[in-house]
Each structure stands twice: as structure tokens, then as C-alpha cells.
VEXTOR-493557 format. One record per residue (C-alpha): x, y, z; residue in three letters. Coordinates in pm, 1 decimal, m for minus. Example, Ala and Ser with C-alpha at 12.3 -4.5 7.8 and 13.67 -1.06 7.14 Angstrom:
<atoms>
{atom {1230.0,m450.0,780.0},'ALA'}
{atom {1367.0,m106.0,714.0},'SER'}
</atoms>
This chain:
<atoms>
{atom {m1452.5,m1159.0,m605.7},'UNK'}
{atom {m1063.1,m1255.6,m642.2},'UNK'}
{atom {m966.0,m1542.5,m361.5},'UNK'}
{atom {m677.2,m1627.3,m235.7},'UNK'}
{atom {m557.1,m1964.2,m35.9},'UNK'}
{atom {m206.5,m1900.1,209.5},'UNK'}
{atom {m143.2,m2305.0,293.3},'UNK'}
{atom {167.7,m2315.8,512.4},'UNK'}
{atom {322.0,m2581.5,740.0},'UNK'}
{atom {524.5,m2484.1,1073.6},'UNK'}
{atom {641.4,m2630.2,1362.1},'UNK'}
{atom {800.9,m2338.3,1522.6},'UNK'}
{atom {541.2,m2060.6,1500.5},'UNK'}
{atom {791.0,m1829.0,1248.3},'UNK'}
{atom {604.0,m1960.9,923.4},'UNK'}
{atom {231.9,m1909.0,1077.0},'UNK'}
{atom {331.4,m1583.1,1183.1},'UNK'}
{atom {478.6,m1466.0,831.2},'UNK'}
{atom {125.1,m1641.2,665.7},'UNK'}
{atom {m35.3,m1434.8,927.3},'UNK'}
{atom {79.7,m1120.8,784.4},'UNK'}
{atom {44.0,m1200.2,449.1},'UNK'}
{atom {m341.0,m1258.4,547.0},'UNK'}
{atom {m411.1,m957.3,715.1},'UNK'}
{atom {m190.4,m737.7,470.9},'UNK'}
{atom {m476.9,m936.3,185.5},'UNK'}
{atom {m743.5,m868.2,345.2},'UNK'}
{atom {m666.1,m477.8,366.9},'UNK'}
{atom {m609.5,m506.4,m3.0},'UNK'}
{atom {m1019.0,m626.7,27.1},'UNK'}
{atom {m890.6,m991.5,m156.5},'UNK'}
{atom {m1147.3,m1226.8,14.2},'UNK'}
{atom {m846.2,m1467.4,168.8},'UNK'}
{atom {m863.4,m1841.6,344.2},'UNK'}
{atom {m549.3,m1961.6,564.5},'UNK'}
{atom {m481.4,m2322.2,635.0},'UNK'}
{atom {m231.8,m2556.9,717.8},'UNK'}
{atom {m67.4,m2801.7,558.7},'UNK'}
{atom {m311.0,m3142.4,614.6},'UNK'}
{atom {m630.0,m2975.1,656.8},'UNK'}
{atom {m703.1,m2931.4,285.9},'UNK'}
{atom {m692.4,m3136.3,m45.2},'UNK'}
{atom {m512.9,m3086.4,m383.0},'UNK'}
{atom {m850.4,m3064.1,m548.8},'UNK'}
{atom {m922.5,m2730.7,m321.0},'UNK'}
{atom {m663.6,m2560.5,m505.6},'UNK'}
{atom {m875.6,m2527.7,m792.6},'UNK'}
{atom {m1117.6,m2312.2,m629.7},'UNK'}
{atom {m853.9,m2028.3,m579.1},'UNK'}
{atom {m727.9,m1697.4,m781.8},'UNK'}
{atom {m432.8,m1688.2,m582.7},'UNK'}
{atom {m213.1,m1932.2,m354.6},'UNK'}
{atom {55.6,m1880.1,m150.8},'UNK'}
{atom {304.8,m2114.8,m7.8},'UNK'}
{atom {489.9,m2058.4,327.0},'UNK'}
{atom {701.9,m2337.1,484.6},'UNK'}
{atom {1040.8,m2389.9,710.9},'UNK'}
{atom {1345.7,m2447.8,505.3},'UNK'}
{atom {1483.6,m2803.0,618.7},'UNK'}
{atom {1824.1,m2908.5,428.8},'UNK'}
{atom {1732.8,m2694.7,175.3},'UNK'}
{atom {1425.4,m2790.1,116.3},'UNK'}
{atom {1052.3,m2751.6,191.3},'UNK'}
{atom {961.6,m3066.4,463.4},'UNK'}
{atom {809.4,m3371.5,367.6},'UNK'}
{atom {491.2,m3285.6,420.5},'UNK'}
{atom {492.3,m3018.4,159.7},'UNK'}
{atom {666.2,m3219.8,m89.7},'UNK'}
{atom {396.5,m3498.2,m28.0},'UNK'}
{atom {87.7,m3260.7,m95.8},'UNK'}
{atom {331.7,m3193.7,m424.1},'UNK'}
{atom {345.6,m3521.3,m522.2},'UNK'}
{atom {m62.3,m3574.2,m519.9},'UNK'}
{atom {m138.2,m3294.0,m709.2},'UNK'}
{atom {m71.9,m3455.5,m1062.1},'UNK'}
{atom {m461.3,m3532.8,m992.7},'UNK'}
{atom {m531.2,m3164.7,m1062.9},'UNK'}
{atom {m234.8,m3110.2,m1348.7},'UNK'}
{atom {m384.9,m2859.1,m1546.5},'UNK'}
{atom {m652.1,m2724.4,m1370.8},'UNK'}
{atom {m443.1,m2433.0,m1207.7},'UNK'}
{atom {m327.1,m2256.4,m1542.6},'UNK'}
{atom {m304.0,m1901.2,m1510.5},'UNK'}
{atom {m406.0,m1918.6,m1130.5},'UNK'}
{atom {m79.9,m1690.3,m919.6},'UNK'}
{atom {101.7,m1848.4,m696.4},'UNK'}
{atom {388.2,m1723.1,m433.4},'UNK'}
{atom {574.3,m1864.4,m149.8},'UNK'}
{atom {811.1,m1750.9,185.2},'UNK'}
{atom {979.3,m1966.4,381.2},'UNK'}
{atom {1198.5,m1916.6,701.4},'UNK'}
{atom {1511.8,m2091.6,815.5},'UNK'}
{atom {1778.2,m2092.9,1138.4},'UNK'}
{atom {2013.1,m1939.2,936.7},'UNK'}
{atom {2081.8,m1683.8,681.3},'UNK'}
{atom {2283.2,m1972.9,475.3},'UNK'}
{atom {1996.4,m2250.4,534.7},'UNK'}
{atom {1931.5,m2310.0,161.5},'UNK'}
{atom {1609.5,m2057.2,198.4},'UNK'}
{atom {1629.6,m1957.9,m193.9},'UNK'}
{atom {1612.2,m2365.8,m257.3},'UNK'}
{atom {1304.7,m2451.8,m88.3},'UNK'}
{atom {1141.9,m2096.4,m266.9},'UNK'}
{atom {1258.1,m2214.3,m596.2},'UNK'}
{atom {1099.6,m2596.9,m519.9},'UNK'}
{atom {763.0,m2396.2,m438.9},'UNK'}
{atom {784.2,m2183.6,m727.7},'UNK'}
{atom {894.5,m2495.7,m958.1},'UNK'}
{atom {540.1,m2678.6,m840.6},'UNK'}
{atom {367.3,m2333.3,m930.5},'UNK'}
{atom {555.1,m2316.3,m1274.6},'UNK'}
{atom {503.8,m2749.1,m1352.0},'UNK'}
{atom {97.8,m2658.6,m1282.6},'UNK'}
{atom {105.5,m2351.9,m1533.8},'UNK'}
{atom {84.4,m2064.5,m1295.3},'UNK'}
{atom {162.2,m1753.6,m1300.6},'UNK'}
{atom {478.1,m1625.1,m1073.4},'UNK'}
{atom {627.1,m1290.3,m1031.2},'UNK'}
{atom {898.7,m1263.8,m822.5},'UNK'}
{atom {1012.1,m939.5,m566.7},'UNK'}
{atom {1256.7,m672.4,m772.1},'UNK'}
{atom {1414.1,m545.5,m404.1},'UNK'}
{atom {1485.9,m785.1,m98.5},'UNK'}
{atom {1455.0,m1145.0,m138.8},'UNK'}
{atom {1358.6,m1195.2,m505.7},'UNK'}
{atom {1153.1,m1545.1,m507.1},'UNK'}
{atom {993.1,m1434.7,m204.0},'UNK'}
{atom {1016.7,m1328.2,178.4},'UNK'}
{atom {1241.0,m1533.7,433.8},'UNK'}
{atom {1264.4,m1503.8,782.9},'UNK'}
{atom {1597.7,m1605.8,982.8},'UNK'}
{atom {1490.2,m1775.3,1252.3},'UNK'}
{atom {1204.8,m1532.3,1373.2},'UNK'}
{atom {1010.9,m1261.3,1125.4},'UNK'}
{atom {1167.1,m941.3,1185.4},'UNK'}
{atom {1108.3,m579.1,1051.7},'UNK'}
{atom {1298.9,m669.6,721.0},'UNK'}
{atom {1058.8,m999.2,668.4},'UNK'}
{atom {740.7,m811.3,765.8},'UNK'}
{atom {793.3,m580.0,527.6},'UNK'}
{atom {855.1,m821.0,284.4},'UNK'}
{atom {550.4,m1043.2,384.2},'UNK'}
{atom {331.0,m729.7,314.7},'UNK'}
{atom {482.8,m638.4,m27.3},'UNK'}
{atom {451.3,m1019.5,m140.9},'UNK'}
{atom {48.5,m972.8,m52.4},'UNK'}
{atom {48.5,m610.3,m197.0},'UNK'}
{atom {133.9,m756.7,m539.0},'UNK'}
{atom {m73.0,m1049.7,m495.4},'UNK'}
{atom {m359.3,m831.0,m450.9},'UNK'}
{atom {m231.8,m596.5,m760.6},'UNK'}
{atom {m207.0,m887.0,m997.6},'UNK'}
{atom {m551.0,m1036.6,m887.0},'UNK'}
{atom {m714.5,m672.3,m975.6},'UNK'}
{atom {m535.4,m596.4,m1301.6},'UNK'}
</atoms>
């Protein structure tokens, strides 16, 4: 069975909710799913999943350090994730808070490790973003990014 890790880091509760959804929208696709936080697993984990998805705050237009720090040790595992999918969401204050930056920075540590991304063709196109608190627009979102995850995983 296809598994999938969502790893996300979040102070103010709008990122765990979003990797919330995304969980429970993966699990009713019956994709056998983990959820953790940023600090509570390794690099070397990653290797033992189909699928991972990225969710963090947007911070100067950026992902925070912590994020970038679990980046930066994963050259142990460079080229052990080929052909894995990965995905990412983020949320910010504001609507102009550099959101599609800190996507594209998870996305570029997806692409650098050889996995496969697909991004969304309606809505926010490298993945779902909240302004300040997930609302109807980012739920939806949140559930189409696990919809395809699932999809890809099964095809």
C-alpha cells in the first residue's frame, strides 16, 4: 500500500489545520497517511514514503528556518527520493506575503531530490495558501491537492 508523509511546521495553528485536511481528505482516498511536525522526524524517514507533502507559514517570503534547516541535512539522502511525489501549502498574513516563494522553495527541494511535482491547473497553481486563517477557498484547495496526491499514487 501507497504512503504518504504531510511534515509541516506552525506556530499559529493555520498550517496544522490545512495538514489536517489534507490528512483526512488522504485517508478517504484509502492512502495509508502519517502527519508530523517539523522536529519529530529525520531526513532518512523520507525514504520510507510514496508521497510527501510540505505545509509551512510563509515568513519574508520564505519557508522558516526550521524548514530550511531539515533542507539543508537532507543531502544525506540525495538520491534516494527519485520518483517519490512531493507537494506543499503554505499560509501567510497577507495575500501579498511572498506565499508563491516559499511554495516554489518547497517544490525546488522536491525537484533538487528528483521528485515528481504536479502543480494545481485552477486556484493557486504550486499549491494551496491560506491568508491568515484556512477558509472555504483553501479547504477546497487542501482537498484537491490530496485528491491528486492520491490519483498519482494509484495510477
Amino acid at each position: 500500500m501507497k504512503k504518504v508523509l504531510i511534515l509541516y511546521y506552525s506556530k499559529t495553528g493555520s498550517v496544522e489545520r490545512m495538514a489536517h485536511i489534507i490528512h483526512e481528505e488522504l485517508l478517504n482516498n484509502k492512502i495509508n497517511c502519517d502527519i508530523c511536525r517539523f522536529g519529530t522526524i529525520l531526513t532518512s524517514s523520507l525514504e520510507n514514503y510514496d508521497g510527501i507533502i510540505i505545509g509551512c507559514p510563509t515568513y519574508f517570503g520564505l519557508p522558516p528556518a526550521e524548514v530550511k534547516s531539515f533542507f539543508d541535512s537532507s543531502s544525506s539522502i540525495h538520491g534516494k527520493l527519485i520518483n517519490k511525489i512531493g507537494m506543499a501549502f503554505t499560509s501567510s498574513d497577507n495575500i501579498g506575503g511572498g506565499n508563491e516563494l516559499t511554495l516554489i522553495s518547497v517544490l525546488n527541494f522536491f525537484l533538487i531530490h528528483g521528485m515528481i511535482v504536479q502543480g494545481l491547473l485552477h486556484g493557486d497553481h504550486y499549491g494551496p495558501v491560506s491568508i491568515s486563517h484556512p477558509d472555504e477557498r483553501s479547504i477546497n484547495e487542501c482537498k484537491q491537492l490530496a485528491k491528486n496526491m492520491a490519483r498519482l499514487l494509484n495510477e
